[in-house]
N, C-alpha and C positions, 0 to 999 in steps of 0.2 A: 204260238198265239199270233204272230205275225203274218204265217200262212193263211191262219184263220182268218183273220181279218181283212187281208189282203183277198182271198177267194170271195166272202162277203160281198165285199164294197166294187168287186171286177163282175160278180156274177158268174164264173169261172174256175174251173181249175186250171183250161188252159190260160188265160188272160194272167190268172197271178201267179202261176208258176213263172211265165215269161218275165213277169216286172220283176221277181224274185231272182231271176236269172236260176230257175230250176226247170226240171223236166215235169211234166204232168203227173208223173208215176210219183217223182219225191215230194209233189205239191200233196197226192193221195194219203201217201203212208206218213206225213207227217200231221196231215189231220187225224187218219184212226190212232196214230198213238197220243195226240191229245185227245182225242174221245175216249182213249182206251185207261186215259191217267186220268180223266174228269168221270169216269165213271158213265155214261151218258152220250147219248145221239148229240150232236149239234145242228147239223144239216140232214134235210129231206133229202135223197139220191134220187135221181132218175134218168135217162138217159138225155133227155133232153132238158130238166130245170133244176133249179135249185131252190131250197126254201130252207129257214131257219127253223126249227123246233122252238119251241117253249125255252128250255132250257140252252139253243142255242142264242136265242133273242136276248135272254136274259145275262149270259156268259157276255156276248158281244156290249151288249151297252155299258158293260164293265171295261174292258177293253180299251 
């Protein structure tokens, strides 16, 4: 959840990998396996943006 929220609020994976003192790759695979234990997308992917789902918006304000 930490990652999560941290990539959020950075806009980034690489931004809160860094603040995390993680690599981009461990900031990735610890999002899909909270996606993957929530059931559920949290974030839009693209190469260039990021954007919250429904269900990530909602996850997050809990957070």
């Amino acid at each position: 959840m930490r990652t999560f929220v941290a990539i959020v609020e950075m806009g980034s994976f690489v931004a809160a990998a860094k603040a995390l003192g993680l690599t981009r790759s461990a900031a990735g695979k610890a999002l899909s396996r909270l996606e993957t234990h929530l059931g559920t997308r949290l974030l839009h992917r693209s190469t260039r943006t990021l954007s919250l789902t429904t269900d990530g918006q909602f996850f997050y304000e809990r957070c």
